[in-house]
N, C-alpha and C positions, 0 to 999 in steps of 0.2 A: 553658552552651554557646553562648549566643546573642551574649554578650560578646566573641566571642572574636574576633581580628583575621583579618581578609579576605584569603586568601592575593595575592599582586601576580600571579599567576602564571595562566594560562588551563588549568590542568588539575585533574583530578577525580578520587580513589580510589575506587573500589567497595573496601570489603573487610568478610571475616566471619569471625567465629571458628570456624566448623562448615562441612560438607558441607551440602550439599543442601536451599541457601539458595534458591536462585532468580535468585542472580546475574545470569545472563544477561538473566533478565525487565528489572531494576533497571538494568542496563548498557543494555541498547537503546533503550529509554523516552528516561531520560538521553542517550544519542548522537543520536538523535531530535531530542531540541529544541535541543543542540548546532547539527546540521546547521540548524537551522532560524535559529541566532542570527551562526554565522559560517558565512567561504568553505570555509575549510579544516581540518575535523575528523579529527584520527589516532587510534589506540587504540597501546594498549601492554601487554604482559603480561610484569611484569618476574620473576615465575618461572614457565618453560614445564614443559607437564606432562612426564612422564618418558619416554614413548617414543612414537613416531607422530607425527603435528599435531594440533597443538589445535584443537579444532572449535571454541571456544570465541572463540580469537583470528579464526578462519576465516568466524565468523557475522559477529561486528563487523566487521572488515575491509569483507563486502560491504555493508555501511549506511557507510561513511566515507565523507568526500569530498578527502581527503588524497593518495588513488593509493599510498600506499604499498607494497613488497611484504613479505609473509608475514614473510620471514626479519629486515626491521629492523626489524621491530616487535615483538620477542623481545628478552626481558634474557637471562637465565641460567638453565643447571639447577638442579632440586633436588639434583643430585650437587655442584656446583659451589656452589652455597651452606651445603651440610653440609659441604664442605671446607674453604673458609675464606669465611668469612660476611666478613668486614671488605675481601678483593679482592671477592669476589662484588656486594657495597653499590656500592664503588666503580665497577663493571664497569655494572651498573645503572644509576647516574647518569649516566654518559658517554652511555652506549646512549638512556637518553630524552631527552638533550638534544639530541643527534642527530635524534630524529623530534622534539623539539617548535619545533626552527629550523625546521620545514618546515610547522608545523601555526598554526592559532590556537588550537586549544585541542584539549588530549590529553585523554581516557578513559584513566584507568588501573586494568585490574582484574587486582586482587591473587589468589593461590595460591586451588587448590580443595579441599585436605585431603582428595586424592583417589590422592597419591602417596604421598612419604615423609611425612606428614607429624608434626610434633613440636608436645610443649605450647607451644612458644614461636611456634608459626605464627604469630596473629595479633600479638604485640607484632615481630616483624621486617616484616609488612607496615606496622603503624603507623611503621616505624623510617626503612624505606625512603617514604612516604608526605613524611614530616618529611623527609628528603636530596630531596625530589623538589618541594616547597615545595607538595602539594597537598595539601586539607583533606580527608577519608574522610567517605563515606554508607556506613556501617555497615550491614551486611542480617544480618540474625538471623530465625532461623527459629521459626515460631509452631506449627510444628504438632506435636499431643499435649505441648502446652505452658500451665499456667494463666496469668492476666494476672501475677500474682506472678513465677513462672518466668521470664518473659520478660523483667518489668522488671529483675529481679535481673539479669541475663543480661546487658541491655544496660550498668547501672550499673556491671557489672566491667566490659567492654571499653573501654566510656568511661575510666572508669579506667586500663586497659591503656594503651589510645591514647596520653592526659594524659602519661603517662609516659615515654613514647620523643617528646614534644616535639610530636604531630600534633596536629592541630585536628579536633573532631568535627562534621563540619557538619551531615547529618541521622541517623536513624537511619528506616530500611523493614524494618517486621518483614513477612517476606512470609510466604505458606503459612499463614494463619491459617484455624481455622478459624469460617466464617465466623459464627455464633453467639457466638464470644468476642469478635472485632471492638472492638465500645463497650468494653468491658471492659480491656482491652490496650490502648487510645486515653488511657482514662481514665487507666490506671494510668505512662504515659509521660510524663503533662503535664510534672510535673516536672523528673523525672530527662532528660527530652530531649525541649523544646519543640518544637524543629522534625522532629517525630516523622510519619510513615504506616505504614498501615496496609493489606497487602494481602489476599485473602480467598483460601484454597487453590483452584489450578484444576486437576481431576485431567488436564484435558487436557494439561500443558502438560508433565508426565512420562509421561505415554500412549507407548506406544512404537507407530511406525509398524510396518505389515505388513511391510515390508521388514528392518526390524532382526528382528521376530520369526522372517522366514524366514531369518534369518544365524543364528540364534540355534541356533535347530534346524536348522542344516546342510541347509536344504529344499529344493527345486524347484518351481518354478512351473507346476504339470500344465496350469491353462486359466485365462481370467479377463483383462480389460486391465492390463498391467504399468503404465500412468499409476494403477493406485488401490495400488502398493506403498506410494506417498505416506501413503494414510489411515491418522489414530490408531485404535489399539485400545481402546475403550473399559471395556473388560472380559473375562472368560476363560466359557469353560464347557466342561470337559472331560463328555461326553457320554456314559458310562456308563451311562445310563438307557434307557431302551425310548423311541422316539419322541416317543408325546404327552408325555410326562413333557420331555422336549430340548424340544418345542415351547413348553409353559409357561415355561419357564427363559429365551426368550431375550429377550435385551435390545439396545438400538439401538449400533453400532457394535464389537458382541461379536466376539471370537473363537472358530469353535466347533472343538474338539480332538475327533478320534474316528477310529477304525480303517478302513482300508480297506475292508474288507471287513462292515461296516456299513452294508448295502445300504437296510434301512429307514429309518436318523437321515440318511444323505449324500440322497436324494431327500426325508425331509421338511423338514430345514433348508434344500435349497436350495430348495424348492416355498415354502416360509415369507416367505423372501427376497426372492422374485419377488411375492410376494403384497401387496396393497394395506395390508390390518387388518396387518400384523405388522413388528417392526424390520427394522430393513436393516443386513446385517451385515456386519460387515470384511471376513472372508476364514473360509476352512474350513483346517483342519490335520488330512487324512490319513496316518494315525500307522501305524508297525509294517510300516512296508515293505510292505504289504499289496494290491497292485494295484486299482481298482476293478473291479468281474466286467463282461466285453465288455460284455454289455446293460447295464448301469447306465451305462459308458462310455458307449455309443451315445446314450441316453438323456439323459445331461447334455449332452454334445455339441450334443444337437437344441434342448435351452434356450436358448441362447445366451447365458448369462450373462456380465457383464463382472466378476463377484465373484471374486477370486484362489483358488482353491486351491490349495494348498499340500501338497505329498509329504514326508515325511521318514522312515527308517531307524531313529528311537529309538520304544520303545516309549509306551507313556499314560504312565507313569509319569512317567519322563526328559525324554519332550517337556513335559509339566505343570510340570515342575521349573523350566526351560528358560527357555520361557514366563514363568511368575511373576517369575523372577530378572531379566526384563529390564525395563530401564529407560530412558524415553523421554529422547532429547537435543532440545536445539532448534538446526536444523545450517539452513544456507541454504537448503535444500529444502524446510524447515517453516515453509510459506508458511501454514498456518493459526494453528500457533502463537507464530509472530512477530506476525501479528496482533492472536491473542489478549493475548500481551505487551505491545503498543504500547497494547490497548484497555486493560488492565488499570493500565498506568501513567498513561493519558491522565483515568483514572474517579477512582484513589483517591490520585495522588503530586502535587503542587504542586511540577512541574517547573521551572516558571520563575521560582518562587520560590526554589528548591534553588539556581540555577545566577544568582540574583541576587547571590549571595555572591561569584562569580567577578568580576577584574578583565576583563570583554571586552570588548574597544573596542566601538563601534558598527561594523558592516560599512560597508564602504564600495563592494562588489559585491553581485550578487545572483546566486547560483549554481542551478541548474539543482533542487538539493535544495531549499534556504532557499524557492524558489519552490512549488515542490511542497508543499511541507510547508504554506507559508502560505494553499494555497487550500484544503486540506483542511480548516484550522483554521476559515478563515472560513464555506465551505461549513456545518463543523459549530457554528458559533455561533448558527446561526437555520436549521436542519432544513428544509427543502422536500421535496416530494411530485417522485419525478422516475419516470418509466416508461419498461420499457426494453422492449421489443417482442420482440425475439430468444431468448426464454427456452430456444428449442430449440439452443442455443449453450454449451457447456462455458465458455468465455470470461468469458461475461456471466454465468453461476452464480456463478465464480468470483469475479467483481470484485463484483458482487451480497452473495456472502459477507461480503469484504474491509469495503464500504462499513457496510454493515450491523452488523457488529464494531464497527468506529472511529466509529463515528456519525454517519457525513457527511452522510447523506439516509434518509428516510422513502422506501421502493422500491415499485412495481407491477411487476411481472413477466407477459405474456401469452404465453400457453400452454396444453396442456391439462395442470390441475392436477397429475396423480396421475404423471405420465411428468417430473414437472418437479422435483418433489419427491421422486422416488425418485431420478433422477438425481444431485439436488443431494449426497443423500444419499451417494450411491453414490463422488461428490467427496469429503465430508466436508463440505462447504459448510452452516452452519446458517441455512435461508430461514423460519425459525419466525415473524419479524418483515415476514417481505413477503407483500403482499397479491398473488395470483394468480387472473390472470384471464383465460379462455379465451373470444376473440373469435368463436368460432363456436358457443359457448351460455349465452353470459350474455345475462341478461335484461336488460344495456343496448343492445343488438344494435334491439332496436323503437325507443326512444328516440333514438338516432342516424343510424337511416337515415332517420325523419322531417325529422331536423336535416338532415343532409346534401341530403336531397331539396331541402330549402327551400331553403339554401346556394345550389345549384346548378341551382335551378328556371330563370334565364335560358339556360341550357347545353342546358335541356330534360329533367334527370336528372331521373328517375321515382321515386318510394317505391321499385318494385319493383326497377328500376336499382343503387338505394342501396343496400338489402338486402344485395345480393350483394356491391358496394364495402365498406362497413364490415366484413365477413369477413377484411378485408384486416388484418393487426396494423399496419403503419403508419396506417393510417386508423384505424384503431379506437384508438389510440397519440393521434393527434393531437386524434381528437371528445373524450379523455379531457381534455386538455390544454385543447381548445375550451370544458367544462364546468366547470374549474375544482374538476375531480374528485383533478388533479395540477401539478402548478407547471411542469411541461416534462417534455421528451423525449429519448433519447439512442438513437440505430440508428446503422444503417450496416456490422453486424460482417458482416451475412451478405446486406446489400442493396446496393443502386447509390444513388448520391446522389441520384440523381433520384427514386427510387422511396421514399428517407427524407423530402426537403423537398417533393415536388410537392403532399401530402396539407398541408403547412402553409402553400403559397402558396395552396391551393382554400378552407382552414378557418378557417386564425389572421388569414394576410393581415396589412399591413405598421404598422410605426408611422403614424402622423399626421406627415404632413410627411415621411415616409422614402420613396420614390418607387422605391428601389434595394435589394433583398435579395445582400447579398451578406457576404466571412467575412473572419474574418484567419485568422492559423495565429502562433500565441505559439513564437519560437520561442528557446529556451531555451540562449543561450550561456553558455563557461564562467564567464563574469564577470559577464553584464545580460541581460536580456530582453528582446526587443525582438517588435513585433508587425510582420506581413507581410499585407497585402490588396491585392486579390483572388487569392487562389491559387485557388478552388475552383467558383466560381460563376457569372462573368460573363466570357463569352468574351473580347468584343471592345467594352471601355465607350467608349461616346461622350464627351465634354469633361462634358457634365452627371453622367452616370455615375458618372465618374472621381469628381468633387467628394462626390459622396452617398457613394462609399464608403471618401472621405479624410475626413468630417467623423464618420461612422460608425465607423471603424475606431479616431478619436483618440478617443471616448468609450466605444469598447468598451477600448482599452488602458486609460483612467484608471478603470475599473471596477475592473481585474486591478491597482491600484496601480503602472501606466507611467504616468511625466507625457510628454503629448503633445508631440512635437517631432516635427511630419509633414513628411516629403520625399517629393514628388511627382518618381519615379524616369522618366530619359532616358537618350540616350544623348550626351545634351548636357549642360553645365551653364550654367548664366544664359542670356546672350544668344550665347552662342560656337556655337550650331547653329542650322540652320532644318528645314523641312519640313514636313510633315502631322501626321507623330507627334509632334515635337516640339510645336508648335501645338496640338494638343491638348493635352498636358499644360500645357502656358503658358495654355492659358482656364482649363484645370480649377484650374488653381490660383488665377489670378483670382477664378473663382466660389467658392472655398473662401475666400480674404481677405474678399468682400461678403456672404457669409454668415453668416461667425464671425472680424468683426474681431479677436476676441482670443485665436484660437487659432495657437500657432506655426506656419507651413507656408513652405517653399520648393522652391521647379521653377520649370521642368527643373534638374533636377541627379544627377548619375552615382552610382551607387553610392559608390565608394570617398571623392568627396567631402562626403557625408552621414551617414559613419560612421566619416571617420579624420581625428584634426583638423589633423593635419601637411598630407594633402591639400588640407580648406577653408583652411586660412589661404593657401596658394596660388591656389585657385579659387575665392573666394568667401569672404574674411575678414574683412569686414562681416557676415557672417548669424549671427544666433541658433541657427539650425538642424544648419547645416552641422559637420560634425563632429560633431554631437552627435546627429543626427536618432535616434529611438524608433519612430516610427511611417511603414513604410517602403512606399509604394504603390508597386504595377508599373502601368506603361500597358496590360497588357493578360495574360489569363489565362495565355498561353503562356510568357512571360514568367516570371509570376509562381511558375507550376506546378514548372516547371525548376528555378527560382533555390532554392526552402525546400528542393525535393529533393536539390539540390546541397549545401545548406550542409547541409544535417541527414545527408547522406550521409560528406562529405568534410570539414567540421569537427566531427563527434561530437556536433552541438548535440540537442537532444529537441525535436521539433517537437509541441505540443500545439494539436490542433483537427480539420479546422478549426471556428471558431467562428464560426455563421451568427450573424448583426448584423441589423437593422432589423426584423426579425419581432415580431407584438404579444406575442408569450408565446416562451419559448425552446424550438428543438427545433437538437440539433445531431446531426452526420454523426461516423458513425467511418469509418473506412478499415476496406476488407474485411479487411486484413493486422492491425489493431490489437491489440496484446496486452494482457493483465489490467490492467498498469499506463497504462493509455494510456485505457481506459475505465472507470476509478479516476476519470482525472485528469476528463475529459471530464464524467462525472455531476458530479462539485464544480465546473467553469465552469459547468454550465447548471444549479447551486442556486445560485451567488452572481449570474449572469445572474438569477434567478429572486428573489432579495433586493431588484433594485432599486438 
């Protein structure tokens, strides 16, 4: 297999000979480092399932960076290829050479043996694979499978493959169970070198609360409809006398039982609510069965956000129901995608899989490729980051995320037990972060001493302090001051003032850095470019200006921007006069006798600092001009407007801002930040926090 010649071509088969392979896990992972390697990744499903959309196509779609829509990313029916398989082939090839003009590199995942499907399934995917010039990652399913089983297993398909002309490039036995693992490794060396190994995750076929209540035709009696999201970890149809339900449950369960089961409905959810015991999915009141007013009244006065669920069929049927359903992973399954991405990131040598592909080197850097890269880096050397807000859905949420994909080592402050049943309550798994509540931990004495001292010129008292370190940003930042965590990440439920003032009173500024101030990364569709001051320094003086031009060009070549700073006017070169101009004409001065051999020119305009048809007009001698990276405003207002605007009205992704000159990293979210925005934000302040 190893011999075999390297397709020319930028695209990639998924395909399996069986169902309920894990496909989607194996496909996303793969589009993953796709998006990470080029600008513009498409997918393709060249046989669509038989009726409805494919959730399948629908998942990938939202991880591409191609744009393409839904419908031209479709080959053909399974009716239309049992019809005439040789127009069908044909129909096929046309259709992906159509999205692979538009892509650099296509994902293509083959039939799920979930329709029509026939023994010759997999040798027509290998056939169309060969018409389509891409090499096949093979997924074969490992579970209630011995190492024997599986290698047999793979060596016919390989075989199959061989035979319709495709090339086998790896093979990912997923669903393994994890105990056979070495065994099944071993037994591939052979038969298929470039072989992985994944290990069964029951979550990742868990079906959410939501498909269970479709299942059983049910209604939503009480409970927050944001946790229809959570996977079902397990069933318990309730049959028993209470304490007996009570023993039985387990974390993320479902519990099945009658309405009118006045004693199991108040002890499971009494159980629920309770510290010592799991936190459950949801309840499924079965049999049409009303709850009786006073138990109604009664749950009501709880206020639980746990779903309950009504439905019409009896225990039996709802049991049946239940069992029979089976978890998808659709765009909504933000835990499961995760778990996916973590799964392929732990046991699959993606970049070595897709070394086999002709991919040029990109020649942009997309808004994904960027994303993706900081997370990698972030997670190549682990930092300690604390995130203050724990009483925030958001920050649970992205907490989980980080935690999954390994980007950062987490502290979470809060009080423990509201924090962790919440998370729970998410699905969020915080088992890995350490939590810690500012108003009784016993580092509370320790730091108000610190802090006292800190700010003994100021006149703060122990007793003063006390009360101040109560504060989570403060008690955030003394963590940060101890060297107890590598940095800080707020702002989801704070003011920026109220995130950084505790790090200008504690951490205080680099040596020689005289100016705390940020950029904001902001992420166009082709390059990156970095914007300072948007966030922090009203109105800089000429000195100012320079700390936060020479600042800003070494926070970009952190984030791998090479610096080409334009000090932004409303003039270019000498063609203006003024105040404000003249300011920025010292500052830039004072940036050239500071860092002779750092790029910088000003005054000069926007348009000719970043379009080079402009500079060669205005300014055709500069190194900078057209090409400038790192783009200063003269002043906050300015600045604030400009990222808003383009991140508004060019679709760019504004990431930050990122506070700069501080001795330890603590940076700001926006109160509006979503999950992915304080993803991105804890992996700038652990590779901030690398050095």
């Amino acid at each position: 297999m190893s011999d075999a010649p390297r397709s020319p071509m930028s695209a990639i088969y998924v395909a399996s000979p069986e169902g309920d392979t894990g496909k989607s896990t194996i496909a996303l992972g793969i589009l993953h480092r796709l998006a990470a390697k080029v600008a513009r990744v498409g997918v393709f499903r060249p046989i669509a399932r038989g009726e409805g959309r494919d959730y399948i196509l629908e998942l990938l779609l939202d991880h591409t960076t191609a744009d393409l829509p839904y419908e031209e990313c479709l080959g053909v029916s399974y009716q239309q290829l049992h019809d005439d398989p040789d127009a069908a082939l044909a129909d096929i090839v046309h259709r992906f050479h159509r999205v692979a003009a538009q892509c650099d590199a296509v994902l293509v995942v083959g039939s799920d043996y979930t329709d029509v499907a026939a023994p010759s399934e997999l040798s027509m995917n290998a056939r169309i694979a060969a018409n389509l010039g891409a090499p096949v990652v093979l997924a074969v399913r490992g579970k209630d499978r011995t190492a024997d089983q599986v290698a047999q297993a793979v060596e016919v398909c390989i075989d199959e493959i061989a035979a319709q002309h495709a090339h086998t490039a790896a093979v990912v036995v997923n669903r393994c169970d994890p105990a056979n693992m070495a065994d099944v490794a071993d037994a591939l060396q052979i038969i298929a070198p470039r072989s992985y190994v994944l290990p069964e995750e029951p979550l990742l076929v868990a079906p959410s609360v939501d498909e269970l209540k479709a299942a059983v035709a049910g209604t939503l009696l009480r409970g927050d409809p944001a946790l229809l999201t959570r996977e079902v970890l397990g069933v318990l149809v309730a049959g028993m006398t209470a304490e007996h339900v009570l023993e039985r449950l387990t974390e993320g369960a479902a519990v099945i039982t009658p309405g009118d089961r006045s004693d199991v409905v108040l002890a499971v959810l009494s159980a629920h609510a309770a510290e010592n015991f799991p936190s459950l999915s949801c309840v499924i009141l079965n049999g049409g069965l009303p709850l009786h007013p006073s138990i109604e009244s009664l749950v009501s006065g709880l206020g639980l956000a746990l779903p309950i669920l009504e439905t019409t069929f009896g225990t039996f049927e709802t049991a049946s129901r239940v069992a029979a359903t089976r978890g998808r992973v659709t765009t909504h399954s933000h835990r499961k995608v995760n778990t996916a991405l973590a799964l392929m990131d732990t046991y699959v040598d993606t970049e070595d899989l897709l070394a086999q592909l002709a991919i040029a080197p990109p020649s942009v850097v997309t808004p994904q490729m960027f994303t993706y890269r900081l997370l990698d880096r972030a997670r190549s050397h682990r930092k300690r980051i604390v995130l203050p807000e724990g009483n925030d859905d958001r920050i649970l949420k992205a907490a989980g995320r980080l935690l999954l994909r390994s980007v950062a080592d987490l502290t979470i402050l809060g009080e423990e037990v509201q924090i962790r049943s919440r998370a729970a309550e998410l699905g969020v798994d915080l088992s890995q972060a350490v939590i810690l509540d500012p108003q009784t931990s016993e580092l509370c004495d320790q730091f108000a001493q610190q802090y006292a001292a800190l700010r003994s010129h100021k006149g703060v008292t122990v007793e003063q302090a006390r009360e101040t370190i109560h504060d989570v940003s403060y008690f955030g930042t003394m963590l940060v001051h101890n060297d107890m965590v590598d940095g800080m990440v707020s702002g989801a439920r704070h003011t920026t003032a109220h995130t950084i003032r505790p790090a200008f009173e504690i951490i205080k500024t680099e040596e020689g850095v005289a100016t705390v101030s940020s950029i904001f990364l902001m992420c166009l569709a082709d390059e990156v470019l970095a914007y300072g001051d948007c966030a922090i320094v009203p109105d800089p003086t000429a000195e100012q200006l320079a700390d936060i031009a020479i600042s800003s060009a070494r926070t970009a070549a952190q984030f791998g921007i090479a610096p080409r700073v334009a000090m932004l006017s409303y003039s270019t070169g000498n063609s203006g006069s003024g105040a404000d101009v003249d300011k920025v004409r010292k500052a830039t001065e004072l940036v050239r006798s500071r860092d002779p051999v750092l790029l910088v020119e000003g005054p000069i305009q926007y348009d000719a600092a970043v379009e080079p048809s402009v500079a060669a007009t205005k300014m055709p001698d500069s190194l900078v001009a057209g090409h400038a990276t790192v783009l200063i405003f003269p002043d906050l207002n300015t600045g604030n407007n400009t990222y808003k605007a383009v991140q508004r009205s060019a679709g760019a992704i504004a990431i930050g801002p990122v506070l700069q000159g501080l001795n330890k990293p603590v940076n700001d979210l926006s109160r509006g930040a979503l999950v992915e925005d304080i993803v991105n934000t804890v992996a700038i302040t652990a590779i901030q926090a690398q050095g």
